[in-house]
Backbone as CSV, one residue per row, in Angstrom:
resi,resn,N_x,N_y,N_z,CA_x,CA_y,CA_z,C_x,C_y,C_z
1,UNK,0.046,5.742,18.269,-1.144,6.046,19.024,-2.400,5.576,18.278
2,UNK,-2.159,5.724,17.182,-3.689,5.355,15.882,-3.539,3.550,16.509
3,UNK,-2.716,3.201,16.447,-3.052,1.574,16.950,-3.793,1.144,18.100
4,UNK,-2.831,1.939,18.905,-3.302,2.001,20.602,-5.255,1.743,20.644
5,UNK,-5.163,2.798,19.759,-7.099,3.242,19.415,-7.193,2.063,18.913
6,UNK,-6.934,1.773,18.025,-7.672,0.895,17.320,-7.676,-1.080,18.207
7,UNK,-6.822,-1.148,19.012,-6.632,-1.859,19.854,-7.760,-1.844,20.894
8,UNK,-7.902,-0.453,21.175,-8.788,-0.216,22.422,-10.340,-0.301,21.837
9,UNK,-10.651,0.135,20.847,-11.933,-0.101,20.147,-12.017,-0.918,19.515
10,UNK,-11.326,-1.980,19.125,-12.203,-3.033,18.452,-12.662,-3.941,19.341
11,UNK,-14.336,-4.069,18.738,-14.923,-5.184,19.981,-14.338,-6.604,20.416
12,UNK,-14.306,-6.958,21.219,-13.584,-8.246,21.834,-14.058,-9.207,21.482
13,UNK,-14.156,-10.537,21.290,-14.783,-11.985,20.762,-15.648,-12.263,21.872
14,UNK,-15.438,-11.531,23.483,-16.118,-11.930,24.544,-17.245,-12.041,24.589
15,UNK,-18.329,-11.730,23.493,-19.925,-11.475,23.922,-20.357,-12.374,24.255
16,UNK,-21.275,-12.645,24.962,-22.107,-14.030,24.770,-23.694,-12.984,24.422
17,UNK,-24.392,-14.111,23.604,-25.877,-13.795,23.303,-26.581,-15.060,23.832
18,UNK,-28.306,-14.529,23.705,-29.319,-15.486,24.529,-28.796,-17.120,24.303
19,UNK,-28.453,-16.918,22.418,-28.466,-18.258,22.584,-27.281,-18.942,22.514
20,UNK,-25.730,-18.432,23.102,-24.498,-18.897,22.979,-23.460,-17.678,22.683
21,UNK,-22.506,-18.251,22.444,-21.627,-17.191,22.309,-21.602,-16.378,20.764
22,UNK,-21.133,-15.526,20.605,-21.204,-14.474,19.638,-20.170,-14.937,18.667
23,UNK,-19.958,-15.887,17.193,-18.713,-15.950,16.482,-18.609,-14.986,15.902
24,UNK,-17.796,-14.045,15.832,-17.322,-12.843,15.210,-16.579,-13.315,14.327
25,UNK,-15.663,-14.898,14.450,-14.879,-15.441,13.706,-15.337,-15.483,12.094
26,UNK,-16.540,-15.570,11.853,-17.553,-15.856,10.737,-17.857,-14.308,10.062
27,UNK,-17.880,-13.518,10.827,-18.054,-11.885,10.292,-17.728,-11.252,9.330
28,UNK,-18.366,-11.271,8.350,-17.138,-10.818,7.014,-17.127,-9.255,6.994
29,UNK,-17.413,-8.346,8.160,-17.360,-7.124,8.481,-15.950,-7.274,9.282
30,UNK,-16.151,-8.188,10.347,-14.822,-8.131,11.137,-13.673,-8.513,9.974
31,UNK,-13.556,-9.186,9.519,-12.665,-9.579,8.430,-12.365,-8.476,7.728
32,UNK,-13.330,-7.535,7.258,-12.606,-6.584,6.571,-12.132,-5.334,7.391
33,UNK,-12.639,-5.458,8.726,-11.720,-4.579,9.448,-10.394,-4.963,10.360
34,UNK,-10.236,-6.060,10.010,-8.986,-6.498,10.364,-8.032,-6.368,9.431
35,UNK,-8.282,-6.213,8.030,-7.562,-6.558,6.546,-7.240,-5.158,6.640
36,UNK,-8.485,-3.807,6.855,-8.199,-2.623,6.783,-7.353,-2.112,7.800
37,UNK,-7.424,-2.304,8.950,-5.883,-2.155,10.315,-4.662,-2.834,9.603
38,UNK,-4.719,-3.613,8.847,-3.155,-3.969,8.407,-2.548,-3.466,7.157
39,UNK,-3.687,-2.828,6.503,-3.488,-2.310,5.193,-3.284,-0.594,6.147
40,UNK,-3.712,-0.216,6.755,-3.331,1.193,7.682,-1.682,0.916,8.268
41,UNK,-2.132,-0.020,8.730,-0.321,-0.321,9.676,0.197,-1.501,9.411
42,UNK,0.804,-1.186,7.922,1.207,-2.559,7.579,2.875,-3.026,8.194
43,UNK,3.317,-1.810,9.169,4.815,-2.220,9.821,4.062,-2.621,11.130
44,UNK,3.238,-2.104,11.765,3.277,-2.215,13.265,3.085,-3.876,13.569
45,UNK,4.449,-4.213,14.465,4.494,-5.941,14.733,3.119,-6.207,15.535
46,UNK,2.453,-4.990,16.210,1.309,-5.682,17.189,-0.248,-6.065,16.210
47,UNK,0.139,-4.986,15.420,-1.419,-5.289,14.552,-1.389,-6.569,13.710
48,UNK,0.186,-6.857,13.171,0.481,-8.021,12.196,0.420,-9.422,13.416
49,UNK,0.607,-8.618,13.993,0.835,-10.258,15.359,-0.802,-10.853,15.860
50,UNK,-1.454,-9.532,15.683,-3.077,-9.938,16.289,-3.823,-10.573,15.235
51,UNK,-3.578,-9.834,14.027,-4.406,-10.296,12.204,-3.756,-11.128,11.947
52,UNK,-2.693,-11.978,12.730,-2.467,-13.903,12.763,-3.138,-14.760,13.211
53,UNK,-2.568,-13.696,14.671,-3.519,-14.510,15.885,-5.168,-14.951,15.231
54,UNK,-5.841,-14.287,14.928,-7.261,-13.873,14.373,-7.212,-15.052,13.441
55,UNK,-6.284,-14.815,12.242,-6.986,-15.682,11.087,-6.553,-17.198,11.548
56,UNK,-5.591,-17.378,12.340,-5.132,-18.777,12.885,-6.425,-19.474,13.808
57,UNK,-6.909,-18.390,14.411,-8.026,-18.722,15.258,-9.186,-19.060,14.460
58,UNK,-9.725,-18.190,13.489,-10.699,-18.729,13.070,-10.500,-19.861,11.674
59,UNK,-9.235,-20.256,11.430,-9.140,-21.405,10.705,-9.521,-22.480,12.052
60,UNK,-9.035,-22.781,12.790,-8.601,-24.007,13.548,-10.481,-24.200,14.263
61,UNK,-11.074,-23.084,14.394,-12.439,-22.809,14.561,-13.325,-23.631,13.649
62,UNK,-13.042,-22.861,12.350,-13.606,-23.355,11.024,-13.551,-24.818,11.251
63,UNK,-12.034,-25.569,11.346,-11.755,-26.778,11.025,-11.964,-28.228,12.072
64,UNK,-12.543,-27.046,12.831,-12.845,-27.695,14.215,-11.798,-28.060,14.889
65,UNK,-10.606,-27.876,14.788,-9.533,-27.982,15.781,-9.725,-27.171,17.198
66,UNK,-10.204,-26.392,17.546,-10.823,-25.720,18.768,-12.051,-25.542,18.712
67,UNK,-12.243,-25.205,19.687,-13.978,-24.871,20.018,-13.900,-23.617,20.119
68,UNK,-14.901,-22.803,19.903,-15.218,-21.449,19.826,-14.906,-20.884,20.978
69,UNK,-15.384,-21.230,21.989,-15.056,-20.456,23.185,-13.761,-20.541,24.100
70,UNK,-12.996,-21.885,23.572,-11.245,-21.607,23.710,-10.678,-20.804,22.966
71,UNK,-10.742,-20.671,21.538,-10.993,-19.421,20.573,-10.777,-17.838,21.334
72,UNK,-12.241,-17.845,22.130,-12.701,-16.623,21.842,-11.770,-16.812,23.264
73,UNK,-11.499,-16.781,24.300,-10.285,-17.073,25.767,-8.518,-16.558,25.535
74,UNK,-8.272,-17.341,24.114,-7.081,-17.034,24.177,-7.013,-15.700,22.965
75,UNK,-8.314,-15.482,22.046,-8.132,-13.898,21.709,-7.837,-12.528,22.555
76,UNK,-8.885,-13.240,23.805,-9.638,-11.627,24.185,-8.077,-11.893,25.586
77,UNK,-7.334,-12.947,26.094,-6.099,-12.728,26.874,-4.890,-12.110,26.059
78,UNK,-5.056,-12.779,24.446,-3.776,-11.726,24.487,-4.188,-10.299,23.749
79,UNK,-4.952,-10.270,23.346,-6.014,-8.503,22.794,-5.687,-8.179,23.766
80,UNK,-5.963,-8.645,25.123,-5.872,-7.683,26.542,-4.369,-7.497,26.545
81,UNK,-3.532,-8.390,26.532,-2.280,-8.462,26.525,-1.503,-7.436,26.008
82,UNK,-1.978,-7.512,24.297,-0.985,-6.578,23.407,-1.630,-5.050,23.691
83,UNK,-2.800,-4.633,24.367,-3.535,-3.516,24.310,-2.398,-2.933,25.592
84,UNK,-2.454,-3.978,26.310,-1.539,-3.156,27.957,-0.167,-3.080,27.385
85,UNK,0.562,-3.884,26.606,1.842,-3.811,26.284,2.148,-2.223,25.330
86,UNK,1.084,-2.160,24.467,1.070,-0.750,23.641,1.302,0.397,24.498
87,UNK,0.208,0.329,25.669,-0.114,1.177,26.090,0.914,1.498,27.296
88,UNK,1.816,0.640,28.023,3.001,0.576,28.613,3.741,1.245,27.745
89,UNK,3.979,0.900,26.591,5.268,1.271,25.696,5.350,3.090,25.451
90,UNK,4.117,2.924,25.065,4.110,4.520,24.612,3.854,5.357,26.259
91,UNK,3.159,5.018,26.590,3.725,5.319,28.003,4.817,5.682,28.710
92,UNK,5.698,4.825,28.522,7.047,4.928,28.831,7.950,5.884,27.735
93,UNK,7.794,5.866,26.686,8.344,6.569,25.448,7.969,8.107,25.969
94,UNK,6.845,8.922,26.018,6.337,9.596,26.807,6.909,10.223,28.161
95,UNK,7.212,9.472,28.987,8.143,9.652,30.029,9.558,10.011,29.787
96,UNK,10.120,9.346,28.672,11.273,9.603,28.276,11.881,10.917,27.108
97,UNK,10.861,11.347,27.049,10.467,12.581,26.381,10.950,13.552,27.163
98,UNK,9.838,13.598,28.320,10.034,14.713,29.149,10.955,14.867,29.804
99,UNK,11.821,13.973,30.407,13.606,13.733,31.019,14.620,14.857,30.569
């Protein structure tokens, strides 16, 4: 459930500002709260699967192999992704409780 949260509250790459989109990729706040979710849940496959996703993204960013805002598209689809899959799971776990 501590994941679930932490899935559901961390801000998304989606912002845009006046003058373009928002790189969070560059954030050395986001960076250390991504380092700190994996140092919290260093078994859970969804947090280790996203703090890939993340640092893969903002290398290929960095290196200019993508553009920021394909970047920030295929973060915030599968963030959405693994957030509904969590939240299915334990969901269902839940259900199977009460049986």
């Amino acid at each position: 459930m501590k994941a679930l949260l932490i899935l559901m509250l961390t801000v998304s790459f989606d912002l845009r500002a006046e003058a373009g989109w928002v790189n969070y990729y560059k954030d050395p706040q986001k960076a250390a709260e991504w380092e700190k979710y994996l140092a919290d849940t260093p078994e859970d496959p969804l947090i280790i699967t996203l703090h890939v996703l993340r640092a893969g993204l903002c290398k290929m960013v960095d290196e200019g192999q993508v553009e920021l805002e394909e970047a920030i598209r295929i973060w915030d689809i599968e963030h959405a992704r693994s957030a509904n899959e969590r939240l299915l799971d334990e969901t269902n776990r839940g259900r199977k409780r009460m049986l």
